[in-house]
C-alpha positions in Angstrom: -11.6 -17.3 -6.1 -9.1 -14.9 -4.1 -6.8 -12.5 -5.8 -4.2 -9.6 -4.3 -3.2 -6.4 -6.2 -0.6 -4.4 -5.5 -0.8 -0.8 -5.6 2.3 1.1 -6.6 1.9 5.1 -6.4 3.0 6.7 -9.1 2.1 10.4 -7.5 1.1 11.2 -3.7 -2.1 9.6 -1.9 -4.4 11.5 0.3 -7.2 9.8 1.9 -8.7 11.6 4.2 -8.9 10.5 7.9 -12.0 10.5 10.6 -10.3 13.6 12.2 -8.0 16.2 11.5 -6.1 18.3 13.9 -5.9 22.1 13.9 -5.6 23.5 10.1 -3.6 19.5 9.6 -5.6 17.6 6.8 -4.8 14.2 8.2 -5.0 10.8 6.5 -6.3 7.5 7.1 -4.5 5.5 9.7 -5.2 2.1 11.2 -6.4 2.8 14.7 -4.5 0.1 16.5 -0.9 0.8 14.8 -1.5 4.5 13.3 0.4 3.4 9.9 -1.5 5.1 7.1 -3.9 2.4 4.9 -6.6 2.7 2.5 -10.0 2.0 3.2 -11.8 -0.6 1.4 -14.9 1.4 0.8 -12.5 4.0 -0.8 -11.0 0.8 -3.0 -14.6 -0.3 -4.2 -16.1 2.5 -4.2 -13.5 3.5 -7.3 -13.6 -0.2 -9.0 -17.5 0.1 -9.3 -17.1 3.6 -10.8 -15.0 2.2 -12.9 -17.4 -0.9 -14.0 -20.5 0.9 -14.4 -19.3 2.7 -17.1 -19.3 -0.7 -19.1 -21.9 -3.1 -17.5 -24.2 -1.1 -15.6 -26.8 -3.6 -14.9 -24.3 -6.4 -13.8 -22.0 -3.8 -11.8 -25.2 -3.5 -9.8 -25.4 -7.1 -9.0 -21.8 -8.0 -8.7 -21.4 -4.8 -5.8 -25.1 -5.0 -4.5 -27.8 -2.2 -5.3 -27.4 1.5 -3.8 -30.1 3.1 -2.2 -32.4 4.1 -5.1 -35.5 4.8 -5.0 -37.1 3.8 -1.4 -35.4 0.3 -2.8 -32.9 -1.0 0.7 -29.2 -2.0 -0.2 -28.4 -5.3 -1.3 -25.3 -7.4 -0.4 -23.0 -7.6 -3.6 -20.7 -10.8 -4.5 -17.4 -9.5 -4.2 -15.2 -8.4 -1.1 -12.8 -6.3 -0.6 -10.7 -5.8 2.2 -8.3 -2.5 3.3 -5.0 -1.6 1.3 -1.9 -1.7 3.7 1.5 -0.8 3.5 4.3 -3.4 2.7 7.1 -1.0 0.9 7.7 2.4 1.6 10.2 4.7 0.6 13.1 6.6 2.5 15.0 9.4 1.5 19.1 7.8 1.7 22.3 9.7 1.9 24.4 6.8 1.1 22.0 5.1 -1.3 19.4 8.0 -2.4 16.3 5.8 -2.1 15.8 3.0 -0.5 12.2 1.0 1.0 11.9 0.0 4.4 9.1 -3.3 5.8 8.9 -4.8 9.1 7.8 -7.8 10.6 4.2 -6.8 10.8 3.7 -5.9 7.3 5.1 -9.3 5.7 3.3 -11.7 8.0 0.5 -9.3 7.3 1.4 -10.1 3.2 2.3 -13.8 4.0 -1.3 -14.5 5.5 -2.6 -14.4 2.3 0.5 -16.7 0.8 -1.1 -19.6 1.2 2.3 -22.5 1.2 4.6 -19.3 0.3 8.6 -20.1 1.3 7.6 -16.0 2.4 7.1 -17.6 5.8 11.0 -18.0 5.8 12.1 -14.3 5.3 9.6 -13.2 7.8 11.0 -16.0 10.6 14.5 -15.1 9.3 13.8 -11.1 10.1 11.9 -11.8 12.9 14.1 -13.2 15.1 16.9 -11.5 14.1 15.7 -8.0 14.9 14.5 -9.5 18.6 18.0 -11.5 18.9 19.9 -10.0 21.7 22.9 -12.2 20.9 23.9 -10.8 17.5 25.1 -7.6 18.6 21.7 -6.0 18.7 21.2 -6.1 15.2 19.3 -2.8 14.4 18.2 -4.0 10.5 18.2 -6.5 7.9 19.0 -5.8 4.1 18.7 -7.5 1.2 22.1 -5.8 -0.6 26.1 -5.6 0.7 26.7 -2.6 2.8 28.9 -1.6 5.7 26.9 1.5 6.5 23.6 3.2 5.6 22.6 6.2 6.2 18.7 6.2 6.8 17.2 9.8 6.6 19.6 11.3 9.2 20.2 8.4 10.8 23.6 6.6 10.9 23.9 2.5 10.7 27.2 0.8 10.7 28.3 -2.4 9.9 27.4 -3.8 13.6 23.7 -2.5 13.1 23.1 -4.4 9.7 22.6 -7.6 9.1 22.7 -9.2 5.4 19.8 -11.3 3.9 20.6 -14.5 2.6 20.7 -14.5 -1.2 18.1 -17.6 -1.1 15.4 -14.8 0.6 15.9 -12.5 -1.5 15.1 -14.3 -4.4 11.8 -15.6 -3.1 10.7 -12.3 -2.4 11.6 -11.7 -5.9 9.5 -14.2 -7.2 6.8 -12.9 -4.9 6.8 -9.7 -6.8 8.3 -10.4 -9.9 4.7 -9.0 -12.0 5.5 -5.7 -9.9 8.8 -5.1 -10.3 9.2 -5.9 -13.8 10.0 -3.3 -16.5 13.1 -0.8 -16.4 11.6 1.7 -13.9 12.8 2.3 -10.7 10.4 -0.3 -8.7 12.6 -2.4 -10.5 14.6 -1.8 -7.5 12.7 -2.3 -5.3 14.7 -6.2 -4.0 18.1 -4.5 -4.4 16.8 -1.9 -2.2 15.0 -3.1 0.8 15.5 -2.8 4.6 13.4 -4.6 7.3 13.5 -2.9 10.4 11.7 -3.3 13.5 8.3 -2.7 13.7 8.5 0.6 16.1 11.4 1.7 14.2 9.1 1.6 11.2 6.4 3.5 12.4 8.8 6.2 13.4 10.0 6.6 9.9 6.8 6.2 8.1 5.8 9.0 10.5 8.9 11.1 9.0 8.7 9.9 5.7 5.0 11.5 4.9 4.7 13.9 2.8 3.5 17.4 4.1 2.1 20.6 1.7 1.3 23.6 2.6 -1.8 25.0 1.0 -2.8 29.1 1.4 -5.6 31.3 -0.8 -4.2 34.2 -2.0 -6.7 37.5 -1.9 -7.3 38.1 -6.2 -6.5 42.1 -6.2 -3.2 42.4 -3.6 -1.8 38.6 -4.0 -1.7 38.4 -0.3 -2.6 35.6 1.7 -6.6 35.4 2.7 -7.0 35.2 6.1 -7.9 32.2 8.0 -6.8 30.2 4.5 -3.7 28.1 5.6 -3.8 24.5 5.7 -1.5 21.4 5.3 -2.1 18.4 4.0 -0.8 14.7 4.4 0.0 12.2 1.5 1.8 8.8 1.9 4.3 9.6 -0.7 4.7 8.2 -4.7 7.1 5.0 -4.9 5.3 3.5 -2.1 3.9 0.1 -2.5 0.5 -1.1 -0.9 -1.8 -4.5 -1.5 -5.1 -5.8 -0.8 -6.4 -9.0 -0.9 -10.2 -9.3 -2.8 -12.9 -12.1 -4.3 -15.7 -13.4 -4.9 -17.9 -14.9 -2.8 -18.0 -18.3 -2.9 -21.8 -18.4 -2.6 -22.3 -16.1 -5.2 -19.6 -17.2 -7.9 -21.5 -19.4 -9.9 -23.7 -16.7 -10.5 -21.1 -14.3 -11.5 -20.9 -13.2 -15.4 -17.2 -14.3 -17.1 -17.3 -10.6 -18.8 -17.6 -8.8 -15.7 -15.0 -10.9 -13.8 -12.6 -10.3 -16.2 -13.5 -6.8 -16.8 -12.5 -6.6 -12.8 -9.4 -8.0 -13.0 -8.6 -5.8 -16.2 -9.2 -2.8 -13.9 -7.2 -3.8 -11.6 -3.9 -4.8 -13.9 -3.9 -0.7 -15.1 -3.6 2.4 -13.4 -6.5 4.3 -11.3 -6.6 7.1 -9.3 -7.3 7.0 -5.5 -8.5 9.1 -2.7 -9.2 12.8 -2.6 -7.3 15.5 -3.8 -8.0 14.3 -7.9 -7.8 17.6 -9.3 -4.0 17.9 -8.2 -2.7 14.2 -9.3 -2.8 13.1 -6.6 -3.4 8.8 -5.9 -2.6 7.6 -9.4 -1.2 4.1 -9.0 -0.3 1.5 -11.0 -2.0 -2.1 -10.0 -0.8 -5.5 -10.1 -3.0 -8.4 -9.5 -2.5 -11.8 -9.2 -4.6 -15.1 -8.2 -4.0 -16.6 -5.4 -4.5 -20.3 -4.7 -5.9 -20.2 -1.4 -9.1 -21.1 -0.5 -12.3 -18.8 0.5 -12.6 -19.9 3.8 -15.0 -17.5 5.2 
């Protein structure tokens, strides 16, 4: 049994990365693409906290025993797997806000969309972004435009491409658990821009937040040397998901109150990553079965 959950952040996430550079407190990024994720250990590491607090003894089977002890590890009977991007927001000065995808990130998302028509859009945008007869389309959208300004960048109508109505209403049934309600990830299908996958990157880039952090000396109110920092966040309104289930091996052994008790946690909202003290990594989850069988 395989599920995905969508993480939308309600307030900035910081997950730390392997390496920081100078007085830069970096995040997470895939090594192979740099666009920020977050880890799966990060992911379960939170659920079991989460768990324990109501079935201690079962948590310890369903995510394998810690190191207690002398005792080794044991293997537990759920998998997660990382938390990528598939929506991110961009500051507009035609349309304030709008969320940019790629390519990479829905066939990324359509993998797990076992017989989805998501295959479609992701074809569609595909080739039209690589087309070299259409005017060298620069982006596809989902709403009527004749320009957009993206950040500081200018597209006019021979840049934009529209999405057919019939694409954007499957990826509105796609996410219709995570866009419903009256807030303003309602929308987020009114709203959307696929660009190219290096054009992506280069906003994302852009598009993170940065803070600046300095300790002030407590008589004079002056900054303390050798105190400055920054830090990185992918910023609130972004949406990640990650696929996660049980093992098929192990299912049958699995407790119906703890399964559920799972999937409870992860239709509410937690708080990721470091930084806890300052809001940071509250999102709001979204899960849903999928019908796709463990194959592993």
């Amino acid at each position: 049994m395989n599920y995905l959950t969508y993480l939308y952040l309600l307030t900035p996430l910081h997950v730390g990365g392997s390496s920081n550079e100078g007085n830069m407190m970096g995040i997470a990024r895939e090594v192979h693409t740099e666009f920020p994720y977050l880890p799966a250990s990060s992911l379960r590491g939170k659920i079991r906290s989460e768990l324990e607090q109501k079935y201690p003894d079962e948590a310890k089977v369903f995510f394998g025993h810690k190191i207690e002890n002398g005792q080794q590890p044991t293997e537990g009977e759920v998998w997660f797997a990382d938390a990528t991007l598939l929506f991110f927001p961009i500051a507009s000065l035609s349309h304030h806000l709008v969320w940019i995808t790629c390519p990479l990130w829905l066939e990324r998302w359509n993998r797990w969309l076992d017989g989805s028509p998501l295959k479609e859009v992701v074809k569609t945008a595909r080739t039209t972004l690589t087309a070299k007869t259409l005017k060298d389309i620069k982006v596809v959208v989902s709403f009527n435009t004749s320009k957009i300004y993206l950040q500081t960048a200018l597209l006019q109508s021979q840049d934009i491409q529209i999405l057919e109505k019939r694409h954007v209403d499957i990826l509105n049934a796609q996410i219709s658990d995570l866009v419903a309600g009256e807030g303003i990830i309602s929308q987020l299908t009114e709203k959307l821009i696929i660009l190219t996958d290096e054009d992506c990157i280069a906003l994302v880039e852009t598009g993170l937040q940065r803070e600046v952090r300095v300790m002030l000396e407590s008589n004079s109110k002056t900054v303390k040397g050798g105190s400055f920092r920054s830090e990185e966040a992918i910023p609130p309104e972004t949406v990640l998901f990650f696929p996660w289930g049980m093992k098929p091996a192990k299912e049958s052994n699995l407790t119906l109150d703890i399964r559920t008790s799972t999937t409870e946690a992860l239709n509410q909202r937690l708080q990721f990553g470091g930084l806890e003290g300052l809001g940071k990594g509250w999102s709001q989850l979204t899960t849903v079965e999928l019908n796709k069988e463990d194959k592993s």
